[in-house]
LOSE-422492 format. One record per atom (N, C-alpha, C, CB): x, y, z. Coordinates in steps of 0.2 Angstrom, whole numbers, plus 5000, padded with zeros to 4 digits. Glycine has a CB too. Layout:
N
XYZ...
END
This chain:
606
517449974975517249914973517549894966516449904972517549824963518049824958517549844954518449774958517649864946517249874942517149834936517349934942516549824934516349764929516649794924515449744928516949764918517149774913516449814911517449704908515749784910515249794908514649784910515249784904514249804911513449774912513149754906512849844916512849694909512249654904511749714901511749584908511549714896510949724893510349674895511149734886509949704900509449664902508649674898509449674909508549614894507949584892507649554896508049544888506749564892506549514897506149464890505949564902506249424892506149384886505049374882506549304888505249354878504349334877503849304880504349304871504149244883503749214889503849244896504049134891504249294896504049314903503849384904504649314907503649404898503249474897502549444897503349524889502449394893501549344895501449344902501449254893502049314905501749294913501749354916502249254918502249414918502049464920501749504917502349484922501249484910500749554910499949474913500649614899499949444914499549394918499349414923499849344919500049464926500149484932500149424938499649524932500549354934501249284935501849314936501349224929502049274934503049274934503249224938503449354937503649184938503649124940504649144941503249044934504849084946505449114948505949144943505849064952506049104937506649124931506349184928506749054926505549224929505649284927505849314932505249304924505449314937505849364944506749344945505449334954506949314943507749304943507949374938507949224941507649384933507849404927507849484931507349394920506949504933507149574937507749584942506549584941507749554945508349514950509149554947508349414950509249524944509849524940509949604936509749464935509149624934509149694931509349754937508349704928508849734944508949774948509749754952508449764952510049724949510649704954511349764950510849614954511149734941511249824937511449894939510849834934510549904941510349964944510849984948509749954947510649944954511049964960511749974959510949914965512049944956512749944954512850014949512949874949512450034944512650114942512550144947512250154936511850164952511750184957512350194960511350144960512650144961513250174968513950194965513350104974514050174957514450234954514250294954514450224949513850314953513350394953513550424959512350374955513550374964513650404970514250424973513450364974514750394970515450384970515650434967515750324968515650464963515650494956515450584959514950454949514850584962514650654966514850654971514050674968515050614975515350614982515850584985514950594986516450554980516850514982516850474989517250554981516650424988516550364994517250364999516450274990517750364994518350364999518450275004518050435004518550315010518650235014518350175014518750245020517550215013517150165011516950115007516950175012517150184998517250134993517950074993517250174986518450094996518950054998518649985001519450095002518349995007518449935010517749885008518649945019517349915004516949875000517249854994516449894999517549874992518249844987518649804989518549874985518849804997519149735000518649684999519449745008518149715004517449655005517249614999516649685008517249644993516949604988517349564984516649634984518049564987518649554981518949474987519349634980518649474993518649435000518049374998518549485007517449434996516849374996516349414992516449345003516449384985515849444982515049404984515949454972515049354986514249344987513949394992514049264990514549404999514149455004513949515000514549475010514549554997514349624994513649624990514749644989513549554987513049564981512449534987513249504973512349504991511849514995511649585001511949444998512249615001512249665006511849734999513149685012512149724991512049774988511349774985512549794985511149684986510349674983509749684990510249574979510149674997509649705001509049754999510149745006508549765000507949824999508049885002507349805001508349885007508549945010509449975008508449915018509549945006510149975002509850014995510749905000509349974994509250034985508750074988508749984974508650074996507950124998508450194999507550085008509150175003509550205007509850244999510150135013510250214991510350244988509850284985510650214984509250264984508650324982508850394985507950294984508650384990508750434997509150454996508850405003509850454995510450494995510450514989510950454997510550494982510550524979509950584978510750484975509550584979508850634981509150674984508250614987509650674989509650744993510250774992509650735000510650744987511350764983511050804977511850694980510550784976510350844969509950874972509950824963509250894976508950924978509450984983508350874981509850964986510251004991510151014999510151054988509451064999509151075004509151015008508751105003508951035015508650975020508150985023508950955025507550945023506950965026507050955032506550925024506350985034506450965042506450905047505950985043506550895048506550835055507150765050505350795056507350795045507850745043508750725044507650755036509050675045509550705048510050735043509750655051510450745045511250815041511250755037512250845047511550785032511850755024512350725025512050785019512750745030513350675033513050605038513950705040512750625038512150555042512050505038511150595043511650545031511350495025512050495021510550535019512350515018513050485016513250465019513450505015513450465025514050405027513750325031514550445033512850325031512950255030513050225025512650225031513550255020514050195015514650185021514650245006514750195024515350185029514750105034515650285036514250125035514050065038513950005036513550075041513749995030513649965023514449925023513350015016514849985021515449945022515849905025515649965022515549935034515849895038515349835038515849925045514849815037514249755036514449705034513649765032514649735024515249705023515949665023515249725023516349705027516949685029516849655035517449735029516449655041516449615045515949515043515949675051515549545039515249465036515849425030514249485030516449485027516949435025517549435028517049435018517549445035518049435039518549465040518149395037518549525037519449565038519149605043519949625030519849615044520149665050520049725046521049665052519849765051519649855047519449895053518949875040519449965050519450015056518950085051520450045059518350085053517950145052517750185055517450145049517550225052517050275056516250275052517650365055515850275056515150275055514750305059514950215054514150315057513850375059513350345065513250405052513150375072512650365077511950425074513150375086511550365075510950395076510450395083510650365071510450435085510050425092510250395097509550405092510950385097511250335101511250275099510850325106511050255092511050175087511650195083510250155082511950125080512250105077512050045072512850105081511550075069511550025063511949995057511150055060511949935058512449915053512049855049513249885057511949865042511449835040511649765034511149905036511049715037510949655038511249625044511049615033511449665048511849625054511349615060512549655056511249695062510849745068511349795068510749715077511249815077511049875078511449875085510149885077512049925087512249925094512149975096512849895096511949975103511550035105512150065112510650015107512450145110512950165116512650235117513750155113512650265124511950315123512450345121511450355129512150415121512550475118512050545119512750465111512050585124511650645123511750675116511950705127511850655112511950715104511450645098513150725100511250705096510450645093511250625085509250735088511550665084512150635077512650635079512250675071513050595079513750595079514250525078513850615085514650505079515150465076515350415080515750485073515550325077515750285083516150265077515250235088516650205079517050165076516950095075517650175080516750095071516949985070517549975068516449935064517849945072518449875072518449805073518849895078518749775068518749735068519549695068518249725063519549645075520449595071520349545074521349615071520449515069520649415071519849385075521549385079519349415071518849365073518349415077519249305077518649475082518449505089518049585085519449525094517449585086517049655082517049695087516349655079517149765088516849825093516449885090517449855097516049915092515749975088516050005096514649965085516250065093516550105101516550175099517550085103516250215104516150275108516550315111515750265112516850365112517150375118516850355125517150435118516950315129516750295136516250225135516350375139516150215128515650155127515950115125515250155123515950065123515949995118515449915121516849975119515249915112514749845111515149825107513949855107515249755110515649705106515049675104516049645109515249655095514849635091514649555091515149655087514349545093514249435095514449415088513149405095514849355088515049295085514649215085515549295087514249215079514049265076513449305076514149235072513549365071513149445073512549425074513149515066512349385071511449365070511149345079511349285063511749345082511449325090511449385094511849255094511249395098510949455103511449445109510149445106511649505111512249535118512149605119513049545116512449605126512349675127512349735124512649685131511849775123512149805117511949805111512649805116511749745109511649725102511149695101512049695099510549725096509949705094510249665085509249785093510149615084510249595079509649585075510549535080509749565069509349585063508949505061509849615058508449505066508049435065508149405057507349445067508049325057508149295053507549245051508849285054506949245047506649195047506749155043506149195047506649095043506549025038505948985040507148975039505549015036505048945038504848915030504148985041504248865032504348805026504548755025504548805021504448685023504848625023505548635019504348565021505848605018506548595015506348605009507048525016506648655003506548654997505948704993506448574995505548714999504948754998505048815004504148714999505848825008505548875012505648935009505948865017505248985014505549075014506049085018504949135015506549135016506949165019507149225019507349135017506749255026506849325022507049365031505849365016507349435030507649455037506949505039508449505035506849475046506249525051506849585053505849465060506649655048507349695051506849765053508149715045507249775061506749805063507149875067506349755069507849885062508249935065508749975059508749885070508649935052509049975045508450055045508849915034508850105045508450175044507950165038509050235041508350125034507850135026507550075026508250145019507250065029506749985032506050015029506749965043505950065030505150115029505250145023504850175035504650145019504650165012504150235014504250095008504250285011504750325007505250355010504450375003504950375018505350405022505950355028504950435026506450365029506850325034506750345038507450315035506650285045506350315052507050275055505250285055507150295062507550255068507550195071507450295071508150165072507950085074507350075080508650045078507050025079506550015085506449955083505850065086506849935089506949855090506349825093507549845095506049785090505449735092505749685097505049685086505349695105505249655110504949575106504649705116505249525109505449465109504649455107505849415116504149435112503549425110503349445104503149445115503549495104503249535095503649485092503649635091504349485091504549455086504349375084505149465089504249335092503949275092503249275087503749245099502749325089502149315086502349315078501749375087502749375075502849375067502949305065503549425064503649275069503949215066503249155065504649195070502949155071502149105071501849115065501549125076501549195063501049225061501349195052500849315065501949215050502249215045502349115042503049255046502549065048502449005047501849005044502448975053501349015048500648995046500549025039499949025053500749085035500449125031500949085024500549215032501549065025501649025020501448955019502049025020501048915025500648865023500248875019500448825027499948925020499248955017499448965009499049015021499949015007500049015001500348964996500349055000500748914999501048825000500548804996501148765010500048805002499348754997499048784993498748725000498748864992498348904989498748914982498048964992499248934982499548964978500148954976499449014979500448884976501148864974501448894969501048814972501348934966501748944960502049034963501048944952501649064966501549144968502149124973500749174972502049064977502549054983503249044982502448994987503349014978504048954971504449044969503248894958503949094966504249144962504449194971503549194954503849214976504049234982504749234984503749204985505049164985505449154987506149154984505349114989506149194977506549224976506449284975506849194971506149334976506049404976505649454985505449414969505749414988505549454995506149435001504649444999506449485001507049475004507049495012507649515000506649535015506549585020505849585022506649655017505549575029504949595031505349655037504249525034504849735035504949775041504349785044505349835041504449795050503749745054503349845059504249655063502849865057502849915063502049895066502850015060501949925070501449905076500749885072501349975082500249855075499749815072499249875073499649745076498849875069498249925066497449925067498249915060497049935065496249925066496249885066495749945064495649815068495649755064495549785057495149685066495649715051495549725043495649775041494949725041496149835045496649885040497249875039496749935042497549835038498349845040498549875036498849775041499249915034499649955032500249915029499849995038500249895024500649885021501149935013500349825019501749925014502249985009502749945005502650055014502849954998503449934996503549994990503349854993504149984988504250024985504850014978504250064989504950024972505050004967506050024970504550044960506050084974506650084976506950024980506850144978506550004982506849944988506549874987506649974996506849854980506549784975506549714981507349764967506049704983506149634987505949644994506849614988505849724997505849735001505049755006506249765001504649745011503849755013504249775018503149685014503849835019503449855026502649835028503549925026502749805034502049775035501849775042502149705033501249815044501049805051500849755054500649835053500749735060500749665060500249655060501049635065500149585057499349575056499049535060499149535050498249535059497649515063497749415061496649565060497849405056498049335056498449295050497549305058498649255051498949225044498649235037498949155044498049245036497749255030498049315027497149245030497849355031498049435031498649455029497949465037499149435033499849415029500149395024500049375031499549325020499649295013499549355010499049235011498849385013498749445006499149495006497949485007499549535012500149565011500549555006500449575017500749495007501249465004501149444996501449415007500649434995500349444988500349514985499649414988500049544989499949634986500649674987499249684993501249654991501849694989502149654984502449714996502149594984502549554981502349604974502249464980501749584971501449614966501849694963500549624968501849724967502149784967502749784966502149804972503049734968503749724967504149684960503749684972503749654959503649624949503849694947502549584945502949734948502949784942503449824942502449814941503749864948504249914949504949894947504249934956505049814948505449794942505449804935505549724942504849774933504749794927504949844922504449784927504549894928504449974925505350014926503750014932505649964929506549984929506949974922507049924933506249914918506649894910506249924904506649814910505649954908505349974901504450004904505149894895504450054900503850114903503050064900504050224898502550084905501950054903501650114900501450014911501650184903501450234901501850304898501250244906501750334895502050374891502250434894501850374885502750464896502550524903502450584900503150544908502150614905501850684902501850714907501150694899502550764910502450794916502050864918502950804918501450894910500950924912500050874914500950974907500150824914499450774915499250814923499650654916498650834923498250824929497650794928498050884931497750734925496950684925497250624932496750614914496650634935496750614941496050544942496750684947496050494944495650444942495550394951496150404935494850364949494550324955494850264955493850314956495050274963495550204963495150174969496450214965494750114967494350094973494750064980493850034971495150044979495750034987496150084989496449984985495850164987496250234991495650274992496850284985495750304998495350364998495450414993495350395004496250434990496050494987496250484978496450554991496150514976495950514968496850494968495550594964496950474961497650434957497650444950497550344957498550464949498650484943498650394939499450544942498750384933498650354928499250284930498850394922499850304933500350284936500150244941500650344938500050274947499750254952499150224950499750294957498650224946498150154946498350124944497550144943499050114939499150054937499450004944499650064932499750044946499949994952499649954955500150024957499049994957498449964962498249894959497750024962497849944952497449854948498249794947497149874935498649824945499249764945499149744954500149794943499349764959499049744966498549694967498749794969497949724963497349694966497249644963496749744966497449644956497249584954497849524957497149584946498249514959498649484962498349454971499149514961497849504972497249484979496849464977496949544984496449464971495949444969496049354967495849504963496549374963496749284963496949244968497349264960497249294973497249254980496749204983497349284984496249264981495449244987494949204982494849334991495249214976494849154971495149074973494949164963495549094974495948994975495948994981497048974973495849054985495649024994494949004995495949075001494649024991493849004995493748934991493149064993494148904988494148844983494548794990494848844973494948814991495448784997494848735001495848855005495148675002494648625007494448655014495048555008494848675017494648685025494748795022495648635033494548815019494448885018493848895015494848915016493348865014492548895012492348945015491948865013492548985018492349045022491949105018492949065024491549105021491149185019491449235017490749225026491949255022492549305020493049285014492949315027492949245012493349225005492849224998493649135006492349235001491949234995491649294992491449194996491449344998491649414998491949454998491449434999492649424998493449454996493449464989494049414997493449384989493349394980492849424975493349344977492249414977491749464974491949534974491049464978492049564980492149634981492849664976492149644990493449634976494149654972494149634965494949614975493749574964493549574955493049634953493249494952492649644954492049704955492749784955491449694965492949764961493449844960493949814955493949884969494149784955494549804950494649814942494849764950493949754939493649814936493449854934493649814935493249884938492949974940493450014936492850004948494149994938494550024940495050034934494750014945495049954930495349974923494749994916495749914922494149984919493849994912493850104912492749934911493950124918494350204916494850234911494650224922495450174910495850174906496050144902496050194908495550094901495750054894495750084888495349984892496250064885496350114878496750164880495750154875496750194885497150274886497650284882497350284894497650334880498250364873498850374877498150454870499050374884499550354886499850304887499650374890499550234889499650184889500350174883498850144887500850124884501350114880500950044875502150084885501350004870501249964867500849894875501949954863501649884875501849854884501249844890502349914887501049934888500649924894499749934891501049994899499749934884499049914883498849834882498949954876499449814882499249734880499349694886499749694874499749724892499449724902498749714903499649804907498649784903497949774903497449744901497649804904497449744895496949704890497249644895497149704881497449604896497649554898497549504904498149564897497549584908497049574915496449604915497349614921496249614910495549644910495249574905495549754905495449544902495249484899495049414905495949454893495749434909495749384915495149404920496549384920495249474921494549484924493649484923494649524925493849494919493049474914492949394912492949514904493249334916493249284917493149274925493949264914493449314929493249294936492449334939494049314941492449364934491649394936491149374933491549444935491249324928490849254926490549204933491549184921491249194937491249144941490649144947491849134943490249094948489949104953490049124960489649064952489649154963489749174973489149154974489849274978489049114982488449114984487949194985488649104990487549204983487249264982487249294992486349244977487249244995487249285003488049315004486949225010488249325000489149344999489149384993489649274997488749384988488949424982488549484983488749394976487849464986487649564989487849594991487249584993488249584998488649625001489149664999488749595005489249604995490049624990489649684985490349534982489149684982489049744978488849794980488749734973488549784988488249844991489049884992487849824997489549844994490149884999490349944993490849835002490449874986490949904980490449974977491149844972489849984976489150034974489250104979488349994975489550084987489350114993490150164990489150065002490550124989491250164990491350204983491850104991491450194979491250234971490850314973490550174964490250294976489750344978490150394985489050304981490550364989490850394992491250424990490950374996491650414985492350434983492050484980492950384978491550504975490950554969491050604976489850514966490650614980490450634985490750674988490450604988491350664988492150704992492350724985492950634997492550684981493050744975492850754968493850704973492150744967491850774961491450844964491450704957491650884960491250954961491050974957491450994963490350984955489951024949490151094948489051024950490251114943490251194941489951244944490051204936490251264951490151314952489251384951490651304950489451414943488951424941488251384940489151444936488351304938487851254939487551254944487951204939488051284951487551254956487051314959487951234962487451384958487151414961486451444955487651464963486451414947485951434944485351374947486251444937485451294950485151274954484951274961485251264953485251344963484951354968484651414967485451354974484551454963484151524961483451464958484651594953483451414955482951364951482451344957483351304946482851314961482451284968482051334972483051274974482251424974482151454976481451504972482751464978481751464965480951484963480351444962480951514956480451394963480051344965479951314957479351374970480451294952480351274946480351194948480951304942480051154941480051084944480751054944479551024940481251064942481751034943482451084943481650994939483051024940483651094943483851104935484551074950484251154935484651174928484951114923485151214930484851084917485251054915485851044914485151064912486151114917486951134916487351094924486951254916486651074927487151034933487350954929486751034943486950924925487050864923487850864920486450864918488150924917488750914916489250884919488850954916489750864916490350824919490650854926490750824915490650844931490950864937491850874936490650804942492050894938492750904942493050884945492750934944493650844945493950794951494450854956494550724947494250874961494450914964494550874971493950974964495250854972495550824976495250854984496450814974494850784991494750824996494950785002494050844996495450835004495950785009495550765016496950835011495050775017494450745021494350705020493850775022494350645014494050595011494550545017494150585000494450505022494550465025494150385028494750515028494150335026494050275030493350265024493950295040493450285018493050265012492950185012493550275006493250155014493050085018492550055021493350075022492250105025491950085032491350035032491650145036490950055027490649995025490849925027490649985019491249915020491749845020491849815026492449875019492049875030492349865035492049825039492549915038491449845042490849795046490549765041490149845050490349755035490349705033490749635036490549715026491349665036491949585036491749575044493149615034491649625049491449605056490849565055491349665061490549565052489749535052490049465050489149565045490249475043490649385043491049345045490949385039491249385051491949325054492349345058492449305049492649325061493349345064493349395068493849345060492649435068492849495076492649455081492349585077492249515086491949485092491449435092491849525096491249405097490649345098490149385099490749285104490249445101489449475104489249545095489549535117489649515091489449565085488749555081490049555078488249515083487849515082487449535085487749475081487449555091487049605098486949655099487449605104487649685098487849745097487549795095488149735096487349855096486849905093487349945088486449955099486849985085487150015078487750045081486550065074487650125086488050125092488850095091487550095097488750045093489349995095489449985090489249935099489349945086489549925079490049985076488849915074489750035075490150095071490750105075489650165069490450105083491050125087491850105087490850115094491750035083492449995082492649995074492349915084492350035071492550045065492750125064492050005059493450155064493450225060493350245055493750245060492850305057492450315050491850315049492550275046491550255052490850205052490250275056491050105059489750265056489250305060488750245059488950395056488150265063487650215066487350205061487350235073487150245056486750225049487050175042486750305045487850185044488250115043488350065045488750115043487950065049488149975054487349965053488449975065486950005051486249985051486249965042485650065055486449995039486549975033486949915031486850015030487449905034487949845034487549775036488749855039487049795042486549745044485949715041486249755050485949765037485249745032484649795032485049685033484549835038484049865042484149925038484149875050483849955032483849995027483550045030483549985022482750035033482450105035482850135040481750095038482950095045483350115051483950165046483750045056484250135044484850145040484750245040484950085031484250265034483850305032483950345037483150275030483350345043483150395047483850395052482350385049484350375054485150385055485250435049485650305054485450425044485950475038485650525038486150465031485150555039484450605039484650625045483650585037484650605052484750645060485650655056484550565072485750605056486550635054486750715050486850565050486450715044486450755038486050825040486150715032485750815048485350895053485750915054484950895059486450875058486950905063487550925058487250845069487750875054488250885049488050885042488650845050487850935039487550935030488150915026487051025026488650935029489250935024489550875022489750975028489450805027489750755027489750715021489650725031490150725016490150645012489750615011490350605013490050565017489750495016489050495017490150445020488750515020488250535024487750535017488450605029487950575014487550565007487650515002487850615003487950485003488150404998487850365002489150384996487850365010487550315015486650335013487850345024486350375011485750395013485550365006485550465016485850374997485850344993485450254992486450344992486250254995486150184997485450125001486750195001485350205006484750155012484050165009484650205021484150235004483550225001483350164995483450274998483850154992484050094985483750034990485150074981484050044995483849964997483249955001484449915001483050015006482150005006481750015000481750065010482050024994481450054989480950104990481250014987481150154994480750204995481450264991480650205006480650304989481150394986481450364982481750444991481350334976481650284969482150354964480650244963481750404964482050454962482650494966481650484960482450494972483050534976483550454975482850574985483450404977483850354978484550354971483250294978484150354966484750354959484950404961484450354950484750464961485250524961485750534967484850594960485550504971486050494977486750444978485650464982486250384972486850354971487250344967486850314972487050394961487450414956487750464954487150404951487350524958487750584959487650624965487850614953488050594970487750634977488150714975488050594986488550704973488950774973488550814971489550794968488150814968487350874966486950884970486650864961487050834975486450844980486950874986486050764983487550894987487950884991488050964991488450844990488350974983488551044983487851094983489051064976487451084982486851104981486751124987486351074979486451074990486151074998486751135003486250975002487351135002487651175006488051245003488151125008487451264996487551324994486951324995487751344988486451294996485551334998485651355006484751254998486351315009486251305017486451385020486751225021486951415013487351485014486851515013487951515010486451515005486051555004485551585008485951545001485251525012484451555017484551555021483951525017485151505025485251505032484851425033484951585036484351415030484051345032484251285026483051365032484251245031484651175026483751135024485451105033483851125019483251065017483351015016483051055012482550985018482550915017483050875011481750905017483350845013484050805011483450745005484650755020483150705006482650705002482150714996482650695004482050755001481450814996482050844989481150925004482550874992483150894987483350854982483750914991483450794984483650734980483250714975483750674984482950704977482150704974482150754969481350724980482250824970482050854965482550874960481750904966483350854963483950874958483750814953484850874962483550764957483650694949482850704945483550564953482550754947481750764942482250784935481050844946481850794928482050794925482250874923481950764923482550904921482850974921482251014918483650984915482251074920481951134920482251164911482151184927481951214907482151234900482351304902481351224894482851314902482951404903482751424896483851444905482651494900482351534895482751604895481451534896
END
């Protein structure tokens, strides 16, 4: 490629550090990131050139951009192109190859496909060699031709003259359609949406075949059957009217920073699976969703991601320390989070949170489920920064972020909710905290077992020494921390017609995760709730949640006032205890009775 005399020194100016620590940014600051990341990528693929000499490839993207530099600069701002340089340069310094990943001529030489993408979108005649994967020939923002091949790696040709493309095989050939974006034998092309009226639309590629389409790992083309495809384009229509009217401003900046949706199969209801990642600026992976709303909020929650990983390309929030093991509760993960990664989240969540505040304002959206959206993500998100306000790591930059969203949020938790929407909201956010305690906070060891020798003497209470500060001991069992939530939002809306019928049984059966003492909780039925997590906590003492669930059912029968607090403030005592008394004697105790006496007040050693 030809080389810039120089790169800009990229600023971000004073008004657009306000908006994106707002956790705004409106288009002329996402242009700026834009422009930084377009930098990036440009040393990036000197780097690359430099350790691996590109050769024919850096040649004929040096034709291609010197023919039409807008293609290069859209083929080299793609999201999957800085996914595809991340990646490679990783495996040029690391060395080794893990398992299941392909040969290092595989991941190198789609510069040869890139190139041909290239030179075929600015029209020359050329002849390469590019890599087959599994029988696919990805050529990226075009598609994907497909020529079998018993050998999971190996090589085909793109040629191009006077107009006429072929991707060719020994014994195969896919001619490339004119133009690429339409479908032939052979050739999956790389859907193209536009939805929006003139002047407000989005424009972004449904690509369902670039390797580096999936964040963090590259997976193999897998072309979406037409119906799939029709649904996204519907489901995506409808999700930008929605942000059009809720949220004009988020839409306006949108449409100059999401360039890519890659689409994989659709999920539990109210889970979907969404990924972006700071290497692949512009770019979502997204499963497909249960409905347009769902979609808005994807697209708000990577967008959001996408700002800050720009940002964090021009200037650090946190100060690194690559001996930190403080690990922290992040109410939208099951498992605990370095400083780093909650920043992400709250920058995320507050960008969902503002969503569902302007949609439950929306004329035709009063919905239940908009009112306990938003109750429930201002509540977490709070939670979640007042852990690390102040924090000595925090940069200048990134102390006056949060302050900033922590100012904006102590404004939206002013605002009123219907109180039949704000209970549920606090039950889920109280129920999940207590679960996450439950799984990865563990008392000291010595603590427990000097409360289990205290128990067994029959003292009134347990050692002082368990009141201590617990431990964050990461427990990769902590799964579907949600489940609450989860049937909550079936209660509210949008599942089945017979969800009010339905026994506890059934209820949990469609939520993973869920047990029958959670669907009896989520319904309001406390006692019930109760004598469920107690038959539950006979068969399995060990379970988690099960202890944060029984917390919970007691708080809200107001029965066992004392086991209740200590359940819901620190089941881990009641957790690790119970299942060192259960070694010690062989008999497990009443899960109450215990609770009850770990929250009595401490015994005096002597």
């Amino acid at each position: 490629m030809t080389a810039e005399p120089s790169l800009p020194h990229h600023r971000v100016p004073p008004g657009s550090l306000v908006e994106l620590a707002r956790g705004e940014g409106g288009p002329a600051t996402v242009d700026l990131l834009t422009a930084a990341e377009r930098s990036r990528r440009l040393l990036l693929l000197r780097m690359l050139d430099d350790a691996a000499d590109l050769g024919p490839a850096w040649d004929l993207l040096s034709a291609a951009q010197r023919r039409d530099p807008a293609v290069v600069d859209e083929l080299l701002m793609y999201p999957q192109t800085g996914m595809w340089l991340a990646t490679v340069l990783r495996r040029l310094r690391a060395g080794a190859v893990e398992q299941d990943e392909p040969p290092p001529a595989v991941v190198l030489g789609h510069v040869r496909a890139l190139a041909a993408a290239a030179a075929l979108r600015a029209e020359l005649d050329f002849s390469i060699e590019v890599p087959v994967r599994h029988g696919r020939v990805p050529l990226p923002t075009l598609g994907c031709a497909e020529l079998p091949s018993a050998e999971p790696w190996t090589t085909a040709t793109v040629r191009a003259e006077a107009g006429h493309a072929v991707v060719r095989t020994p014994g195969h050939t896919v001619a490339v359609p004119v133009p690429p974006g339409s479908a032939g034998p052979g050739w999956h092309p790389v859907r193209r949406l536009a939805v929006g009226p003139a002047g407000l639309r989005l424009e972004v590629a449904l690509d369902d075949v670039d390797p580096y389409r999936t964040y963090p790992r590259p997976t193999e083309p897998s072309p979406l059957p037409e119906e799939a495809a029709a649904r996204w384009r519907q489901t995506l229509e409808r999700s930008w009217k929605v942000l059009l009217r809720d949220q004009p401003e988020t839409a306006a900046a949108m449409r100059r920073g999401v360039f890519s949706l890659s689409p994989t199969p659709a999920r539990e209801r109210f889970r979907p699976r969404s990924v972006s990642s700071g290497d692949a600026f512009g770019g979502i992976e997204a499963s497909e969703p249960d409905d347009a709303v769902q979609l808005a909020v994807t697209l708000v929650h990577e967008f959001q991601h996408t700002k800050l990983g720009g940002l964090l390309h021009l200037t650090p929030l946190v100060t690194p320390d690559a001996g930190s093991t403080e690990l922290w509760y992040a109410p939208w993960r099951d498992d605990p989070r370095p400083i780093e990664g909650l920043l992400q989240g709250i920058y995320a969540f507050i960008g969902i949170t503002r969503f569902w505040r302007a949609h439950r304002r929306a004329t035709d959206a009063r919905t239940a489920t908009a009112h306990f959206e938003f109750a429930l993500w201002r509540a977490h998100v709070s939670t979640a920064m007042e852990q690390i306000h102040r924090h000595p790591r925090l940069t200048p930059l990134g102390t006056n972020l949060l302050d900033t969203l922590r100012d904006r949020c102590a404004q939206w938790l002013a605002e009123p909710v219907p109180e039949d929407h704000l209970a549920p909201a606090r039950l889920c956010v109280a129920d999940h905290v207590t679960r996450w305690r439950a799984h990865h906070l563990r008392p000291a060891p010595a603590a427990v077992d000097e409360a289990v020798r205290a128990w067994l003497a029959g003292e009134s209470g347990p050692p002082g020494a368990l009141a201590a500060e617990p431990e964050v001991v990461p427990d990769p069992s902590a799964r579907w921390l949600d489940c609450l939530a989860m049937l909550v939002r079936r209660r509210l809306g949008g599942a089945d017609d017979d969800r009010h019928s339905e026994g506890p049984e059934e209820a949990a059966a469609r939520v993973t995760g869920a047990r029958a003492g959670d669907a009896l909780l989520a319904a309001g039925d406390a006692a019930a709730a109760r004598q469920a997590y107690v038959a539950d906590l006979a068969v399995e003492p060990g379970r988690a949640g099960t202890w944060a669930g029984l917390g919970r059912a007691l708080a809200a029968s107001d029965t066992h006032p004392v086991a209740a607090r200590l359940l819901c403030h620190h089941p881990e005592r009641a957790r690790a205890t119970h299942e060192a008394l259960l070694r010690t004697t062989g008999t497990p105790p009443d899960p109450v009775h215990l609770a009850t006496w770990l929250g009595s007040p401490p015994f005096a050693a002597h």
